[in-house]
C-alpha positions as CSV (number, residue, x, y, z in Angstrom):
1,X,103.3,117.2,76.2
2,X,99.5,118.2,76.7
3,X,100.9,120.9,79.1
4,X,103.0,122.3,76.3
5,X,100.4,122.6,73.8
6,X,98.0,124.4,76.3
7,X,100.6,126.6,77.5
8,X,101.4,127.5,74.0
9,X,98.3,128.1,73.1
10,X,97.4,130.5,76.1
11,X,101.0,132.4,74.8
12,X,99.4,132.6,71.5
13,X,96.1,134.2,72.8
14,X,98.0,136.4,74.7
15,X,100.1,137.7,72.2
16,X,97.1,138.3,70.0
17,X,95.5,140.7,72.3
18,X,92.5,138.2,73.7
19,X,90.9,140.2,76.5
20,X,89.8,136.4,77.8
21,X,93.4,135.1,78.4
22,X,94.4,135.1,81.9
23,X,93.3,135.0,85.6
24,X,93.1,131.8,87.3
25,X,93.3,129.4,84.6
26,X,96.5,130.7,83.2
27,X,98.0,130.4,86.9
28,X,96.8,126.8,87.0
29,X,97.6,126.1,83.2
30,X,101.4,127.4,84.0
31,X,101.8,125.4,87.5
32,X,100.3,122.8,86.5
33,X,102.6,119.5,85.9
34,X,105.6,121.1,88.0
35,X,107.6,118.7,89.4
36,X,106.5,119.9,93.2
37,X,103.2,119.8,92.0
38,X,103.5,116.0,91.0
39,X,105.3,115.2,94.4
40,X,102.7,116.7,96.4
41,X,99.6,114.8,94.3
42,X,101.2,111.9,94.7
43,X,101.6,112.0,98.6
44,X,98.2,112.8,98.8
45,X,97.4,110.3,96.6
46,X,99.5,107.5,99.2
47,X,97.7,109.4,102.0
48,X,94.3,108.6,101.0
49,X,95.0,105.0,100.1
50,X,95.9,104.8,103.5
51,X,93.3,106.2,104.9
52,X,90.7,104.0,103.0
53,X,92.8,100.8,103.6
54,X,92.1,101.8,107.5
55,X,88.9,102.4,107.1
56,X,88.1,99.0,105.7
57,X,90.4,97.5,108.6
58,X,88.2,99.4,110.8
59,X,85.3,98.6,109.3
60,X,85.9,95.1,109.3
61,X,86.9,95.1,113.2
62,X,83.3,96.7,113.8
63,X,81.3,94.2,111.7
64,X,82.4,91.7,113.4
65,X,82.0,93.2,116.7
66,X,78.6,93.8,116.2
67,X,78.0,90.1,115.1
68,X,79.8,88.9,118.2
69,X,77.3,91.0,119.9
70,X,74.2,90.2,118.6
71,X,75.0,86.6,118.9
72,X,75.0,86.9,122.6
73,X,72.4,89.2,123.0
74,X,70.2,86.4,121.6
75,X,71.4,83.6,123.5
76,X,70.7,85.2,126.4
77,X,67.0,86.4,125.2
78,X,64.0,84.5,125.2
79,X,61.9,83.8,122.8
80,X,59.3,86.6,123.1
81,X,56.4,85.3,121.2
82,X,53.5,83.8,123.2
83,X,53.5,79.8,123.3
84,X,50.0,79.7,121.4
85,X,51.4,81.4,118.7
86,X,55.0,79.1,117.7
């Protein structure tokens, strides 16, 4: 319903001889809410989801790696400060 009322207006302006009607906004104004147009936003809309749901999988998988990691790297290290000084 938004839609309608800008794309009316814009008619308006251009039928009233405004020299600023037109050019890209007008193209967007008049594509804008097409059903392709919703079809397409929503698939990108899905795609991204998915694509941050992986990346938190992802990131989850390295956290823990790295824990895993660091866990052994310091059972297998020694203490490194000098025996006068624990």
């Amino acid at each position: 319903m938004i839609l309608d009322v800008l794309r009316l207006e814009e008619k308006v302006k251009k039928y009233e001889g405004d020299p600023k009607v037109g050019g890209k906004e007008s193209e967007k104004l008049a594509n804008a809410g097409g059903a392709g147009e919703i079809g397409r936003l929503k698939k990108e809309l899905a795609a991204k989801d998915r694509d941050i749901e992986t990346l938190k999988k992802q990131s989850e998988g390295l956290s823990r790696e790295y824990s895993d990691l660091s866990d052994k790297i310091g059972a297998t290290q020694k203490d490194a400060t000098p025996k006068k000084d624990r």
